[in-house]
N, C-alpha and C positions, 0 to 999 in steps of 0.2 A: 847767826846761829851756825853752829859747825856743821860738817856732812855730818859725822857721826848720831849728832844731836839727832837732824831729820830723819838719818837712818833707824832713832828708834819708834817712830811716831806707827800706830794702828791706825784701822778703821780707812787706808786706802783704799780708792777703789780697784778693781779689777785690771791689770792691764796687757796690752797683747805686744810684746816684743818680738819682733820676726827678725831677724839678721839673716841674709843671704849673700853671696860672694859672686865675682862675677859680671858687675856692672860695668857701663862703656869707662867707667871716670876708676879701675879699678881700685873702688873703695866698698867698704866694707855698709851695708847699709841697718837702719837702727830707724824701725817705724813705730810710735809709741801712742794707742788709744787710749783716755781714760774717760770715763764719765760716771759723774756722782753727784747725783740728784734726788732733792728733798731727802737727805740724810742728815745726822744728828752725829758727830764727829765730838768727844769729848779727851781731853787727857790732863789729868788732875795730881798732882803732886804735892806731899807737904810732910814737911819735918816737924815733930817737936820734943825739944829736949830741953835739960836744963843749962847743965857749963859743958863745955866741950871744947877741943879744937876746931877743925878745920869742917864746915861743910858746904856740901856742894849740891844743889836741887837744881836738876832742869826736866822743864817739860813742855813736848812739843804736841800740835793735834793740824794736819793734814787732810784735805779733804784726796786729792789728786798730788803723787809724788814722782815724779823720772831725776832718779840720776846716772848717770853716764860717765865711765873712766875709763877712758881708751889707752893706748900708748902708740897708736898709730892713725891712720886718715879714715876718721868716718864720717859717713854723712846722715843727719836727724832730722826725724821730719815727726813733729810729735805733737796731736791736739788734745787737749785736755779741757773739760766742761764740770764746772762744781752748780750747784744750787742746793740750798740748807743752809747748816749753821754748822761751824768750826769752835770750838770754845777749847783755851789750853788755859790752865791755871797753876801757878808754884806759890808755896806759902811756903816761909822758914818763921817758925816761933822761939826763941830761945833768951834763957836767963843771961847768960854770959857766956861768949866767944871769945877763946884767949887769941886767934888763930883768923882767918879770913872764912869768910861767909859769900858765899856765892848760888842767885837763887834769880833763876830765868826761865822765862815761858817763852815761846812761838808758836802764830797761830798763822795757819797759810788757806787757803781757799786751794790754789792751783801752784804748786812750787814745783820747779825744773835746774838741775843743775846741770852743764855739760862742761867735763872735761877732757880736752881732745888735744896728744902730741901730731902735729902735722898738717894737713888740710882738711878743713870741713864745711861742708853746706851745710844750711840748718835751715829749718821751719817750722817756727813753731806756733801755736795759736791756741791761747787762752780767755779762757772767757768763765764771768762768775756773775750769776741770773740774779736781777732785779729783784731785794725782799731779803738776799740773802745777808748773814752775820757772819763777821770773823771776830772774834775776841781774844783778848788776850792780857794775863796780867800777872805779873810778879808783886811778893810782899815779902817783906820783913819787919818781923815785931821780934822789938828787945828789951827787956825789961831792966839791964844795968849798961853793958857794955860791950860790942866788937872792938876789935885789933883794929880790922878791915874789911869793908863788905863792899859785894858787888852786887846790885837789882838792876834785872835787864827784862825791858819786854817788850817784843818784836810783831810786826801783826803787818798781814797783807793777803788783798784778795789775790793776786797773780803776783806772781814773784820769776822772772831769769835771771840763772848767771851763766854766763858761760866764758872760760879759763883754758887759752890756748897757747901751747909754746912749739915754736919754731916751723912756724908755717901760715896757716891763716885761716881764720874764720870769717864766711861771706853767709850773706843770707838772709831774711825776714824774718821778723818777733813784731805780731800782734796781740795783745791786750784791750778787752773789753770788760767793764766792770759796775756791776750795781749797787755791790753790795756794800753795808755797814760794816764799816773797819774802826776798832776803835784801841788802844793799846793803854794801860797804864802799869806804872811802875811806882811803888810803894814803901817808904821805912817810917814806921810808926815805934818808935822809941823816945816817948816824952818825959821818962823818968830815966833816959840811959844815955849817953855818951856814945859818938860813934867813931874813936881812936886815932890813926896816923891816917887812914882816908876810905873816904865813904863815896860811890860813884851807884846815883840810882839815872837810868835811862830809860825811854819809853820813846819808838820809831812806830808808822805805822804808815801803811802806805795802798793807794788803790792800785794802782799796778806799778812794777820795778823792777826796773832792765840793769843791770849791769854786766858790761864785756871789758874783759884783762886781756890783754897779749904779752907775751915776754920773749923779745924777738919772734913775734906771731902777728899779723895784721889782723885788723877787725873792720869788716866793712859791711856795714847794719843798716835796712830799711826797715825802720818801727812805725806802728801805729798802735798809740796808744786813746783810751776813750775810758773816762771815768765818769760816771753819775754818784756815785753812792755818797755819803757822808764820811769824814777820817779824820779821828779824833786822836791825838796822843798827850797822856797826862802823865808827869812824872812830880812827886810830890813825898817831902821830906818832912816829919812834925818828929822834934829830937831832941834833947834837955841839953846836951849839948854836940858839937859840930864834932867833926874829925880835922887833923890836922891842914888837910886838901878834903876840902867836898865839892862834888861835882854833881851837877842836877841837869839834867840836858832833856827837852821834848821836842819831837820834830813831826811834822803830819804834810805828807805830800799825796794829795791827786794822781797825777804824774813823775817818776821818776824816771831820768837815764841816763846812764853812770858809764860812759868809755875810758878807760885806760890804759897806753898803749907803749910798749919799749922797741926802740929802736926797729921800728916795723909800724907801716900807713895807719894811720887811721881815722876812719870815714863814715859818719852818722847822719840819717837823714830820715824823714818822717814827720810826722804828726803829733801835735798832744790836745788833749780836747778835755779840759775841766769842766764839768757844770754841776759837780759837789761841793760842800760847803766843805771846810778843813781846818780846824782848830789843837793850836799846840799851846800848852799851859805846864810852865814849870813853876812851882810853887812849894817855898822853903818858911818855915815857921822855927827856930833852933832858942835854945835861951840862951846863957854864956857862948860867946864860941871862940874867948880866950886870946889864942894869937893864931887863931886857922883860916884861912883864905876859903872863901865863898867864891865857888864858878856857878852861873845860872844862865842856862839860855834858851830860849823857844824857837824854833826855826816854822814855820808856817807856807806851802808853796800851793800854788795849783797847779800850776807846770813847773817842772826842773830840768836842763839836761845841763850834762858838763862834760866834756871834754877835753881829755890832757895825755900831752904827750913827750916823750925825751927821744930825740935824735933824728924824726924824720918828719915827714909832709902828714897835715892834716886838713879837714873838711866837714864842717858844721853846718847841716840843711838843715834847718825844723820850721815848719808851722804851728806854731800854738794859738790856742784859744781858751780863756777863762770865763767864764760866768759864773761860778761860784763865790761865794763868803770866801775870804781869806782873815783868818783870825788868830797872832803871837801874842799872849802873855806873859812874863814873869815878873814875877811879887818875891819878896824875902823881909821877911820881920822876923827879929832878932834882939837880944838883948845888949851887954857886953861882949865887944869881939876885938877881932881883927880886920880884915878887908872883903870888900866885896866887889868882884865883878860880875858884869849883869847885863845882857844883851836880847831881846824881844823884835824876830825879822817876819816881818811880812812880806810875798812878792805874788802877784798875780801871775806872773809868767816871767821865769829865770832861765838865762843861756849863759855858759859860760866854756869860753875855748881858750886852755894855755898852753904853748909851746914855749919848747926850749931856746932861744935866741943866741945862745954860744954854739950852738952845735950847727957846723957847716951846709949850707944850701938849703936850710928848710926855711918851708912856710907855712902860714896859719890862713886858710881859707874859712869863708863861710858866708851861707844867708839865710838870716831870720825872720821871722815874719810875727808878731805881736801882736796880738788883741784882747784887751783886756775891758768888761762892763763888771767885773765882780766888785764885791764893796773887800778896802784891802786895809786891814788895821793890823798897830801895833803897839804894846804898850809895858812898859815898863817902871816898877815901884819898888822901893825900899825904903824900910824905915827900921831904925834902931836907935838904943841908948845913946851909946861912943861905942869910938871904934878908930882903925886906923886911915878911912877913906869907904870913897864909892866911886867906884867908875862904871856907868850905865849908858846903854844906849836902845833906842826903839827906831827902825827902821820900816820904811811903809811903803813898798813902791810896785806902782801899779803893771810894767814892763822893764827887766831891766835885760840887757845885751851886753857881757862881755867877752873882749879877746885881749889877751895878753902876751908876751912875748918875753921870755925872762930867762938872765942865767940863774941855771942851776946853782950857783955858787952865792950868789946873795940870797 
């Protein structure tokens, strides 16, 4: 979801921004309270028309929002608290789109963006109370034909990023979370055709960290902690396909996302699933001609990954699962083309890759695994004819990778 996007969301809470100058580290400081509790957060959006070109629906609903654009060294120290319900909804209805159709929801409990040119501390600490809801869901209903449509729908109890160029971002991001996260993404067109390419998504996640550097280091102590359930469903019923269709579902516990250009970088912490997490992509389409089918479910309880071009890196995590872990995708179809099809399950995933042409560097790290959740994966298709299936279902209960690789292959 873009800045912009979040920037149109209501119904934030209240927050106290103090900036003062002057400090021993002379940087400029940025201290950010919010709390919103047992509140009702809704944002609702929907188009309906007949033929048209081009439309574009998004809608986003916030409980807790900080974002941050500096162009110079600040330092963030920002705790933010949700409890209630977050609900964001986009519906597009239409006869016939000659033109692209694009139509997205996000739903966030506690969301924090920081972007910062130069050096910066951070601290930040999110947390979304036991009982609470984040929903979220995009649809599209068409009754002959799109060109090309986009359905995206994004959903997370706590969500960082934080995007630093030519200096460095150090500091601690904790996440604690209870709530009910659930995401679906929707094209109901069973008397319509969906053109040159149709891309429906549905992410959704209990808590999720992502740090960028670009010639900026990132060196990050997390603790992350999920209980709640996290569900993401993205799901296609279509007369017929688009020339590329793309159906993609993915539901993470834990997420965290480093990536880092020619500058360290170094992630360490904790992840702690004991929510159930289920991802379900599911394609029903009639003829689909000569158009290629992408399908995949991605399902984690823990995730982190780590990657990097040109210098020294370092992967610490302890993870722990005890939750369900659950990837489906299904695709029934008539007369077609091709279909690829993939359904991943993982209890607990690490992954660190460095560059290996780029001079003197290396890939560190230590991971620590445990996994008692039950971790399934599963994958089906079935059709008329057609040109092929290439399918796979993956199921595993810890995995750890580190890779080492030129950029060039």
């Amino acid at each position: 979801m873009s800045r912009f996007a979040k920037a149109l969301t209501a119904g934030t809470s209240a927050a106290t921004l103090l900036c003062a100058t002057g400090y021993a580290d002379d940087t400029t400081e940025i201290l950010n309270g919010q709390l919103n509790l047992d509140a009702e957060v809704s944002a609702n959006g929907q188009v309906v028309v007949g033929r048209t070109g081009n439309v574009t629906l998004n809608a986003v609903g916030m409980g807790n929002a900080l974002d941050v654009q500096t162009l110079t060294s600040h330092d963030v120290t920002s705790s933010q608290q949700f409890g209630g319900f977050v609900t964001s909804t986009a519906e597009t209805n239409a006869v016939a789109i000659d033109g692209t159709a694009i139509t997205a929801s996000g739903a966030y409990g506690n969301s924090a963006i920081l972007e910062v040119d130069g050096d910066s501390d951070v601290a930040v600490t999110q947390s979304a109370s036991d009982g609470s809801n984040v929903f979220s869901a995009a649809t599209l209903r068409l009754d002959s034909y799109a060109v090309g449509n986009i359905t995206a729908a994004t959903t997370a109890a706590n969500s960082v990023e934080t995007i630093g160029e030519y200096g460095g971002i150090q500091g601690s991001i904790q996440q604690d979370s209870g709530a009910a996260v659930e995401s679906r993404a929707i094209v109901e067109a069973r008397t319509a055709g969906l053109g040159e390419f149709s891309t429906t998504a549905a992410t959704a996640s209990g808590n999720a960290i992502r740090s960028q550097g670009d010639e900026s280091s990132v060196i990050l102590n997390t603790a992350q902690s999920n209980r709640g359930t996290v569900r993401a469903s993205a799901r296609v019923n279509a007369g017929g396909g688009g020339v590329f269709t793309t159906v993609a579902a993915q539901a993470q516990g834990n997420g965290l996302d480093v990536a880092t250009e020619w500058a360290y970088g170094d992630a360490r912490g904790t992840q702690d699933n004991s929510g159930d997490t289920e991802a379900e992509a599911n394609i029903n389409i009639g003829n689909f001609d000569v158009d290629s089918i992408l399908a995949s479910s991605e399902s984690l309880g823990n995730s982190a990954i780590l990657t990097n071009l040109g210098t020294d890196t370092f992967l610490g995590l302890d993870q722990t699962n005890t939750g369900g872990v659950r990837a489906t995708t299904r695709f029934d179809g008539g007369l077609g083309g091709e279909v690829l099809g993939s359904a991943s399950a993982y209890g607990n995933a690490a992954t660190s890759w460095g560059c290996q042409a780029c001079p003197d560097t290396t890939s560190q790290g230590q991971i620590n695994q445990t996994n008692s959740g039950s971790v399934n994966a599963t994958f089906q298709s079935q059709y008329i004819s057609g040109w092929g299936t290439t399918g796979s279902a993956t199921a595993i209960g810890n995995s750890a990778t580190f890779v080492t690789q030129d950029p060039q292959e």
